[in-house]
Kinemage of the C-alpha trace (Angstrom):
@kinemage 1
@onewidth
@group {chain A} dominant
@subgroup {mainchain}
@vectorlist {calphas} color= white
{ca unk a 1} P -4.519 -137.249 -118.705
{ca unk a 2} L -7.490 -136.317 -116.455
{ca unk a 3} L -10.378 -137.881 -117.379
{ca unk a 4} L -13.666 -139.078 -115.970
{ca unk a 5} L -14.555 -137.269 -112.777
{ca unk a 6} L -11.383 -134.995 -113.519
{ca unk a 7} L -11.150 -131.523 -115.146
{ca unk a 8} L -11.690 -133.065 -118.543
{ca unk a 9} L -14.807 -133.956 -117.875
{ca unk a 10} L -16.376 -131.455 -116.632
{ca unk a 11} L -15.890 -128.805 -120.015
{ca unk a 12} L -19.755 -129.201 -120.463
{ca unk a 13} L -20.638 -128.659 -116.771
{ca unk a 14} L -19.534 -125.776 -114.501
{ca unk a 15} L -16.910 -123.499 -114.631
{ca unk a 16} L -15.887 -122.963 -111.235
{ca unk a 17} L -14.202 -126.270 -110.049
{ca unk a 18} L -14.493 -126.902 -106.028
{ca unk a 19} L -11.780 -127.259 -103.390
{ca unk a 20} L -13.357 -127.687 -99.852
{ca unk a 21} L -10.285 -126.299 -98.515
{ca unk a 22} L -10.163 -125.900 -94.539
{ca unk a 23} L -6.828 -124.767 -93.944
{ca unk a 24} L -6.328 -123.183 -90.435
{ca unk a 25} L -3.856 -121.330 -88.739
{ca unk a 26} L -2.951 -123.692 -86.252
{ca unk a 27} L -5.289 -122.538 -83.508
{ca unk a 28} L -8.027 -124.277 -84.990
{ca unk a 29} L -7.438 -127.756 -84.742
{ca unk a 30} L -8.325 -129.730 -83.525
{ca unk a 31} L -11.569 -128.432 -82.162
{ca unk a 32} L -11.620 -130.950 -79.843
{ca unk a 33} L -10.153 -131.060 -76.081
{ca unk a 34} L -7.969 -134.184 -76.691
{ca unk a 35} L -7.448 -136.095 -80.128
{ca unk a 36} L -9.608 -139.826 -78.546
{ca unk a 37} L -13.499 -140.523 -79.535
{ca unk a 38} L -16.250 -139.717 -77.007
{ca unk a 39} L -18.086 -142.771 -76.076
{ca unk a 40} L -20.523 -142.910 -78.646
{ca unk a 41} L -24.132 -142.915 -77.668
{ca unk a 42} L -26.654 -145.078 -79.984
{ca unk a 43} L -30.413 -144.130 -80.876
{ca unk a 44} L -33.292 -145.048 -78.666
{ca unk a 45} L -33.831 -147.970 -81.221
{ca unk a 46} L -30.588 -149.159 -80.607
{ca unk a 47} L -30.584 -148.565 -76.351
{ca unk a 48} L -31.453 -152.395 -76.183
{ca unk a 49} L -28.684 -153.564 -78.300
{ca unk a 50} L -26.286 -151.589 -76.037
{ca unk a 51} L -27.408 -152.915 -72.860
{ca unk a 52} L -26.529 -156.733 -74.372
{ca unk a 53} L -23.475 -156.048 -75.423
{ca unk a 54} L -23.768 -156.197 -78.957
{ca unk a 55} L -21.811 -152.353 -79.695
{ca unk a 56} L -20.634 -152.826 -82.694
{ca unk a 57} L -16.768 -152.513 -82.825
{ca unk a 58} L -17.065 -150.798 -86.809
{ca unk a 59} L -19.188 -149.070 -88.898
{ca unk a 60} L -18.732 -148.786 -92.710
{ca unk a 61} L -20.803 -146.678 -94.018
{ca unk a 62} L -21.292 -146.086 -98.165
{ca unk a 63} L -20.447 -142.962 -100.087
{ca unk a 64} L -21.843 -141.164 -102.683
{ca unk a 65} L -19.521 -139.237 -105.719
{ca unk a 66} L -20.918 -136.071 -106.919
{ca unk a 67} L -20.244 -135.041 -110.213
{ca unk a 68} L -17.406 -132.526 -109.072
{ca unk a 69} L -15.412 -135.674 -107.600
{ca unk a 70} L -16.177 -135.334 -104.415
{ca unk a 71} L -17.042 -138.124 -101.873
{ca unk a 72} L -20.341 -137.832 -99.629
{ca unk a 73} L -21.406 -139.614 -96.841
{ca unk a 74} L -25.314 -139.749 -95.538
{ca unk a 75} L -25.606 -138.453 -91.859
{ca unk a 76} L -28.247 -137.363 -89.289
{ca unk a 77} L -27.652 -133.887 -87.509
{ca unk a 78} L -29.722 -133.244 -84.521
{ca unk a 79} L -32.277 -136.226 -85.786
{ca unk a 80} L -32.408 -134.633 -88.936
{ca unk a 81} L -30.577 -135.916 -92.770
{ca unk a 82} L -27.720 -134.189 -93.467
{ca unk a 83} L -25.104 -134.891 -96.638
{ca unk a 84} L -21.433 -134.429 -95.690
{ca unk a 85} L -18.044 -134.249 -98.278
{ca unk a 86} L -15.671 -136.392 -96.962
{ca unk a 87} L -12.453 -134.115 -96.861
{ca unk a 88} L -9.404 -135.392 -95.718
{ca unk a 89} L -7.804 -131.653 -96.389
{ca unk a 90} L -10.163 -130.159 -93.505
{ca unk a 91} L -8.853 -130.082 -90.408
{ca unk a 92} L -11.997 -129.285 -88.654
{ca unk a 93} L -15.888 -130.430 -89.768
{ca unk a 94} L -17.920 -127.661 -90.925
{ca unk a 95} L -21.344 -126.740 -91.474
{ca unk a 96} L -23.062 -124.929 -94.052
{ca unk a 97} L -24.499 -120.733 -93.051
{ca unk a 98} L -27.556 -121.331 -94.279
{ca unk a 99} L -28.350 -124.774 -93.055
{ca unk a 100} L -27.354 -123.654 -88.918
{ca unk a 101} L -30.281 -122.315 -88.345
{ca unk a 102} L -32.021 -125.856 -89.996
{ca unk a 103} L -30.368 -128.188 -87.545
{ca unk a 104} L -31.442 -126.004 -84.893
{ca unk a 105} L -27.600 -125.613 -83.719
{ca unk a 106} L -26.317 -123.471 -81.406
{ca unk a 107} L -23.131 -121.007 -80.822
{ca unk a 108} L -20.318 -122.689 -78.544
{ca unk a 109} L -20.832 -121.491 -74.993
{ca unk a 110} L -18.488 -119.079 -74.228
{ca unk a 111} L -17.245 -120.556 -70.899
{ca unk a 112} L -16.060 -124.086 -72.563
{ca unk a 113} L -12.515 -124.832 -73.720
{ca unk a 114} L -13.831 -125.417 -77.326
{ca unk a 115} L -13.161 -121.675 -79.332
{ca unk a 116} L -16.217 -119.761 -80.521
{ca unk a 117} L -14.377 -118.778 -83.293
{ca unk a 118} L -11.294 -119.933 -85.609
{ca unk a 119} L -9.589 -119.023 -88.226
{ca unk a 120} L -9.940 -120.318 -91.521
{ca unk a 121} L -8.103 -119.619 -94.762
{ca unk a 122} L -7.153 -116.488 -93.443
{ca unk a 123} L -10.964 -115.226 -91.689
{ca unk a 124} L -12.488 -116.045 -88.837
{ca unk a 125} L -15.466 -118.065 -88.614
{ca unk a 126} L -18.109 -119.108 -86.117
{ca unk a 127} L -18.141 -122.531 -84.149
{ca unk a 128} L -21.612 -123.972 -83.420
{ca unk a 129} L -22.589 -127.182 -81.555
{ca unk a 130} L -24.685 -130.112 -83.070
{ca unk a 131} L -26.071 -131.662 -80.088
{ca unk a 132} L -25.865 -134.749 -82.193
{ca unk a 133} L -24.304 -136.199 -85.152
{ca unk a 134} L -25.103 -139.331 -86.155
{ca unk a 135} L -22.962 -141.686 -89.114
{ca unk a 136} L -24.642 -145.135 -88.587
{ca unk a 137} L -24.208 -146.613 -85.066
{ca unk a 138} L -21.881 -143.644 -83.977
{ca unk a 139} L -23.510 -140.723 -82.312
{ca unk a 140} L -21.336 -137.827 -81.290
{ca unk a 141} L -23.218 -136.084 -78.675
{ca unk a 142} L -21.935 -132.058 -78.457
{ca unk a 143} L -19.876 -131.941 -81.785
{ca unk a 144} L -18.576 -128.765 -82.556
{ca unk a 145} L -18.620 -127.762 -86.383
{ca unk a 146} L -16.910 -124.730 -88.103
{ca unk a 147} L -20.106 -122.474 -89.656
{ca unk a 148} L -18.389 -121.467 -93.105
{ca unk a 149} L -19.965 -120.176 -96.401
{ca unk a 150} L -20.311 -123.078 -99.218
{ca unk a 151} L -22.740 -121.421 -101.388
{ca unk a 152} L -20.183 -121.961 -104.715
{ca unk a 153} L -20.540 -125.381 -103.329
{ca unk a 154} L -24.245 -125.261 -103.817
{ca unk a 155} L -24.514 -123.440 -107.065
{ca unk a 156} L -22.109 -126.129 -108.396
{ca unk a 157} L -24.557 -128.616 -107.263
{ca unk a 158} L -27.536 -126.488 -108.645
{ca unk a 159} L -25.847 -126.532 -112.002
{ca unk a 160} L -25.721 -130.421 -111.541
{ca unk a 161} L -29.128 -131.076 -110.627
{ca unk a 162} L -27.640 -132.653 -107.487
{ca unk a 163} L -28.114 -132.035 -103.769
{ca unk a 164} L -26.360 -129.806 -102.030
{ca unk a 165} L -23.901 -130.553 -99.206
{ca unk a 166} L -24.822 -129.468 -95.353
{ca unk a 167} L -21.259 -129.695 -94.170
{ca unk a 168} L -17.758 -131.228 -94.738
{ca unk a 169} L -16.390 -134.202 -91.996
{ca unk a 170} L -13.216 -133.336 -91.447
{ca unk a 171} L -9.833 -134.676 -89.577
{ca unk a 172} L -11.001 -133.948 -86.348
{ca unk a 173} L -13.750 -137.034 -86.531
{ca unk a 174} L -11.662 -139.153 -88.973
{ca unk a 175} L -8.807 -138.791 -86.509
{ca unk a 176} L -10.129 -139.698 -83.432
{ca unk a 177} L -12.489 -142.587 -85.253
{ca unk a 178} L -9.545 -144.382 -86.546
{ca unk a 179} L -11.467 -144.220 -90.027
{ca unk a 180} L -10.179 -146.023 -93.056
{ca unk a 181} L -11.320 -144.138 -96.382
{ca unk a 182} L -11.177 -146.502 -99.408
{ca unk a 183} L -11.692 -143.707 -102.331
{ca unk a 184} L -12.117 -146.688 -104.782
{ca unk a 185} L -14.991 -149.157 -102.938
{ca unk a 186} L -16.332 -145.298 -101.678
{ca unk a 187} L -16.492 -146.737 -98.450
{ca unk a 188} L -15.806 -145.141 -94.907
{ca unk a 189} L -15.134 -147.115 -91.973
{ca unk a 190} L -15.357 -146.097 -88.662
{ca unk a 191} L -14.588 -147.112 -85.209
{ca unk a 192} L -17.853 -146.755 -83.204
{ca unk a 193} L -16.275 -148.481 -79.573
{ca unk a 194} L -13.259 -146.548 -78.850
{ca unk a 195} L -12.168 -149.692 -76.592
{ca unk a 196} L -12.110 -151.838 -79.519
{ca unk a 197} L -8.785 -153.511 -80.723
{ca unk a 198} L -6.929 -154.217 -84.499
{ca unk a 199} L -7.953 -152.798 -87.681
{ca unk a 200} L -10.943 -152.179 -89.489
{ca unk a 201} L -12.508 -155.798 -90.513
{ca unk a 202} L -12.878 -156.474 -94.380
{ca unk a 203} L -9.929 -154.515 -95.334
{ca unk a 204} L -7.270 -156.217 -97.324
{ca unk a 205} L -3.935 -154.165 -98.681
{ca unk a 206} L -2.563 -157.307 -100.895
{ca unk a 207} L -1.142 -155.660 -103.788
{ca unk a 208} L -0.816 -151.864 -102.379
{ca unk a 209} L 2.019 -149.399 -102.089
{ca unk a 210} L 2.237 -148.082 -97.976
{ca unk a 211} L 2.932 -144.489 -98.120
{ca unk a 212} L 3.622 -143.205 -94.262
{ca unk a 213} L 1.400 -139.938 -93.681
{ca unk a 214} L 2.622 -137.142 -92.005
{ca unk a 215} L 0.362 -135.014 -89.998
{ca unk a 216} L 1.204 -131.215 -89.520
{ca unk a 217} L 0.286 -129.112 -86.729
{ca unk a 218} L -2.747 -127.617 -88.448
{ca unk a 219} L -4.050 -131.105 -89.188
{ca unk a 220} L -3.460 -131.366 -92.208
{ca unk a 221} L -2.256 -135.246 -94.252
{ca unk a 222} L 1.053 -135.001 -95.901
{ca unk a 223} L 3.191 -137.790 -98.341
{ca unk a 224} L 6.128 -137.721 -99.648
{ca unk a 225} L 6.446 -137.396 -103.492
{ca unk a 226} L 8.848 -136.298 -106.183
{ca unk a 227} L 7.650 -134.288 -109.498
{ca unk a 228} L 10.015 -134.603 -112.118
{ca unk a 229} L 12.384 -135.633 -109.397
{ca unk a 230} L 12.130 -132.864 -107.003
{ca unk a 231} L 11.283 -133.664 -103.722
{ca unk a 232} L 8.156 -132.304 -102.674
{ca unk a 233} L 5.091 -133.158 -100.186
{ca unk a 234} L 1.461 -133.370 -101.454
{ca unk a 235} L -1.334 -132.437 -99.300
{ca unk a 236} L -3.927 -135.483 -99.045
{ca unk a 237} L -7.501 -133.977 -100.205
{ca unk a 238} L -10.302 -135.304 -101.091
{ca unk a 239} L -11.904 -132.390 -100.963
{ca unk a 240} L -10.287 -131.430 -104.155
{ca unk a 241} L -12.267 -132.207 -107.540
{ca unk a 242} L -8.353 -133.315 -108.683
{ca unk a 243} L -5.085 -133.095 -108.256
{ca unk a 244} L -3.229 -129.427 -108.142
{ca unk a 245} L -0.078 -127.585 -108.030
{ca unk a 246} L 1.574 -124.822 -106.738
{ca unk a 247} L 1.450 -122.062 -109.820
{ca unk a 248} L 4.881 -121.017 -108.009
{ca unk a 249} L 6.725 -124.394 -107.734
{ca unk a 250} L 5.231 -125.388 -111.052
{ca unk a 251} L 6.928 -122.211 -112.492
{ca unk a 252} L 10.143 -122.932 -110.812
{ca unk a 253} L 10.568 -126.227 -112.934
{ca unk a 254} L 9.992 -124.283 -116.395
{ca unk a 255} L 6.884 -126.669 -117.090
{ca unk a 256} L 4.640 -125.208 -119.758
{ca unk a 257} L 1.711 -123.899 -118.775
{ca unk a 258} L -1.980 -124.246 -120.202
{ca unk a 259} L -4.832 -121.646 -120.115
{ca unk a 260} L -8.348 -123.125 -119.202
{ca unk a 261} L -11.640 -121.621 -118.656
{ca unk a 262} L -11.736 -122.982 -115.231
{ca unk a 263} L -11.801 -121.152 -111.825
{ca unk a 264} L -11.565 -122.750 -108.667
{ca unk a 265} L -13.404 -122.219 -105.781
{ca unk a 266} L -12.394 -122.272 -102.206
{ca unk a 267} L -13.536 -121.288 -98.247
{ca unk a 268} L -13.369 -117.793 -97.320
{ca unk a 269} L -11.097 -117.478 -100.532
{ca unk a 270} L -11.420 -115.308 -103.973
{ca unk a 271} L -11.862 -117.411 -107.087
{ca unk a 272} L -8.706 -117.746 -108.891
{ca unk a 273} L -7.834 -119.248 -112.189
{ca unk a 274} L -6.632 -123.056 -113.009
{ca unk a 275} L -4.165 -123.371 -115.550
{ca unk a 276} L -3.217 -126.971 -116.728
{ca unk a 277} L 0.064 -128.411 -116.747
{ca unk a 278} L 2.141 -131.851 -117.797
{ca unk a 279} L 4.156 -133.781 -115.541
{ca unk a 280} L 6.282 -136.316 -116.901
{ca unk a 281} L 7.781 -138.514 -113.589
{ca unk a 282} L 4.913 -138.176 -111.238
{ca unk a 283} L 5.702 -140.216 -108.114
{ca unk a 284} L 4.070 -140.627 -104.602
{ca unk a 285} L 5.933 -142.614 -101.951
{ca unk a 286} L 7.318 -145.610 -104.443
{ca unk a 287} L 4.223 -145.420 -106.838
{ca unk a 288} L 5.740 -143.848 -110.206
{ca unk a 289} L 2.613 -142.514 -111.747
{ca unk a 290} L 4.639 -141.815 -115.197
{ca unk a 291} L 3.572 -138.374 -117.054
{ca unk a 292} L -0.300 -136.823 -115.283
{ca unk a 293} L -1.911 -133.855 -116.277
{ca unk a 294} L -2.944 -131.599 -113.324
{ca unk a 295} L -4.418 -128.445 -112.455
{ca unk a 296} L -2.273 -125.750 -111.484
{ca unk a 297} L -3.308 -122.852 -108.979
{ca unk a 298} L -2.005 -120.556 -106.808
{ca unk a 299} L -2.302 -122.384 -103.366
{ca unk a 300} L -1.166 -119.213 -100.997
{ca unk a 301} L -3.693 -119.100 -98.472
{ca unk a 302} L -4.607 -123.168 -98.952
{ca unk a 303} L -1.494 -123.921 -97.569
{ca unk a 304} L -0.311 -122.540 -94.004
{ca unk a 305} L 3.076 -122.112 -91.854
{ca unk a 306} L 5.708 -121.747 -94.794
{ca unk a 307} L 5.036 -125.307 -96.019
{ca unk a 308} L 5.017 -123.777 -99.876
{ca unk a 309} L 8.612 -122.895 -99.164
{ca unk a 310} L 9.704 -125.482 -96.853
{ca unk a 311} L 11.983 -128.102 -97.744
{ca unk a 312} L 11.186 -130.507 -99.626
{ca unk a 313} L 8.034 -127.482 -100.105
{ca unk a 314} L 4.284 -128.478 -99.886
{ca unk a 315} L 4.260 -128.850 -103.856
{ca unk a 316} L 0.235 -129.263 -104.530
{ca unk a 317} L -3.281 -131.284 -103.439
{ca unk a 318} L -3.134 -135.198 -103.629
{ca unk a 319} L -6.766 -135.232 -105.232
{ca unk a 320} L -9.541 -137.467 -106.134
{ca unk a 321} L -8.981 -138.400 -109.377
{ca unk a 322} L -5.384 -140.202 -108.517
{ca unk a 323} L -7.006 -141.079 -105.562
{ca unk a 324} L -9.649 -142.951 -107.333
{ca unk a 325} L -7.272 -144.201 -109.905
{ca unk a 326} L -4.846 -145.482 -107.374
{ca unk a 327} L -7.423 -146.946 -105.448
{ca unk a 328} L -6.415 -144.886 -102.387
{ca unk a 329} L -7.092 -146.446 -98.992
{ca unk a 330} L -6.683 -143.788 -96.440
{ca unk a 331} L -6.248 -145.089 -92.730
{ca unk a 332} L -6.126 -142.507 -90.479
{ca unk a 333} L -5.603 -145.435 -87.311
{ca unk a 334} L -2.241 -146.449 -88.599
{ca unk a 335} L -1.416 -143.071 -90.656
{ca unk a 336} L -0.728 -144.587 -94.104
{ca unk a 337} L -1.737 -143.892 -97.672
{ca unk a 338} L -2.182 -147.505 -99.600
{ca unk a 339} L -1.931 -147.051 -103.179
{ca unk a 340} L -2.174 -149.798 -106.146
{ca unk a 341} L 0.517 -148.676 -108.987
């Protein structure tokens, strides 16, 4: 059953549930001209430290969990504070509409190879430049960020008495950062030198389940899973407030189906009702999860390029609740999913 930070706990709360859902056409990731970090450059504070030698390889940096399950991560944009979510299910970072004109960002020049516009969930939307973005020691000078409309992100927050997000961080930094994402510790690593050799310091998977991650064209995380012991593939998200499931496959099985009061929320997309359902042999990789209750949606227009029909079909979002649970280490250097059964 979904409990704390999961649907059941949020009866009392809000009821539009969030999914920071990014998913592009293709043509829109990555933004970037070649999938490697750009040396990062350091604050004026830190210009002496440079000039010694003393980069520092890695930067972890600690996360926040707002009440709708989501993972944030403190930031500076163009010198100024900025709250990101932490979604693995983006394939490009985005910035809030209203908060554009804030950071003092500007369009993408129309003469570079970086798009001025992509296409997300199905509309196009606006690329702007943050001249920097800072996450601890790693600046990235010239970062372009998808402009994209999270206002039910922000009314959720209102209802919360919380902060609202600026933006999401997306695959196209975690990527080229080598980050490791433990969804347990909330902790993000990064690589600030992109010279710098091995894995992220501190980071021990004694006792974990490795669960290879495949990366589609759009960007996107993928692991291999079996519901009731169909083969299927569940899209990594942290983005999403919990675990969900194809409406369609979920029919296809005959598993009962629950009304709830719940909508979901994503990018560029029309809310659309969650529905709850019971799995009883819930498995990713070789972690049997036994019998989870998830949220069940219609994901056309979450999930791109036939994947809901492929074979073994894109079956649902690997959210943060099993994440959590599971205490999910994501490491994007190495492309593996560690999970504790």
């Amino acid at each position: 059953m979904i409990t704390r930070n999961g649907l059941g706990s949020l009866h009392s709360l809000a009821a539009t549930l969030l999914v920071w859902a990014l998913a592009s056409s293709g043509q829109a990731a990555p933004l970037h001209r070649a999938a490697t970090p750009r040396v990062p450059q350091a604050p004026a504070a830190e210009q002496k430290s440079l000039r010694a030698g003393r980069v520092p390889q890695f930067q972890a940096l600690p996360l926040e969990r707002s009440g709708q399950n989501h993972l944030l991560v403190r930031a500076f944009i163009n010198d100024k504070p900025a709250l990101l979510g932490v979604d693995t299910g983006a394939p490009v970072s985005a910035i809030a509409l209203t908060r554009v004109a804030h950071f003092g960002m500007t369009p993408a020049p129309a003469n570079s190879e970086i798009p001025t516009r992509v296409r997300i969930n199905g509309s196009f939307a606006g690329v702007v430049m943050a001249q920097g973005l800072r996450l601890g020691a790693l600046n990235l000078i010239d970062e372009p960020m998808v402009a994209v409309d999270l206002g039910s992100s922000s009314k959720a927050a209102k209802m919360m008495n919380e902060q609202p997000i600026d933006g999401l961080l997306g695959a196209d930094i975690l990527f080229p950062t080598a980050a490791v994402l433990d969804c347990r510790a909330q902790i993000l690593i990064l690589k600030v030198d992109p010279n710098a050799r091995g894995t992220a310091p501190g980071v021990s998977y004694a006792g974990f389940s490795r669960v290879p991650i495949h990366v589609s064209a759009g960007y996107n995380l993928y692991v291999d899973g079996a519901l009731n012991g169909k083969p299927a593939k569940l899209m990594i998200d942290t983005g999403a407030y919990g675990t969900l499931l194809n409406q369609r496959f979920v029919r296809s099985m005959r598993i009962p189906l629950r009304d709830t009061p719940f909508r979901s929320a994503g990018v560029n997309l029309k809310q659309r009702g969650v529905q709850l359902a019971t799995i009883s042999k819930f498995a990713v990789g070789l972690v049997n999860m036994r019998s989870k209750e998830v949220g069940v949606i219609d994901l056309a227009g979450l999930v791109h390029g036939g994947m809901l029909d492929a074979s073994p079909p894109v079956a649902g979002l690997l959210g943060s609740e099993i994440l959590q649970r599971h205490s999910a280490i994501i490491d994007f250097g190495s492309r593996t999913l560690y999970l504790k059964r």
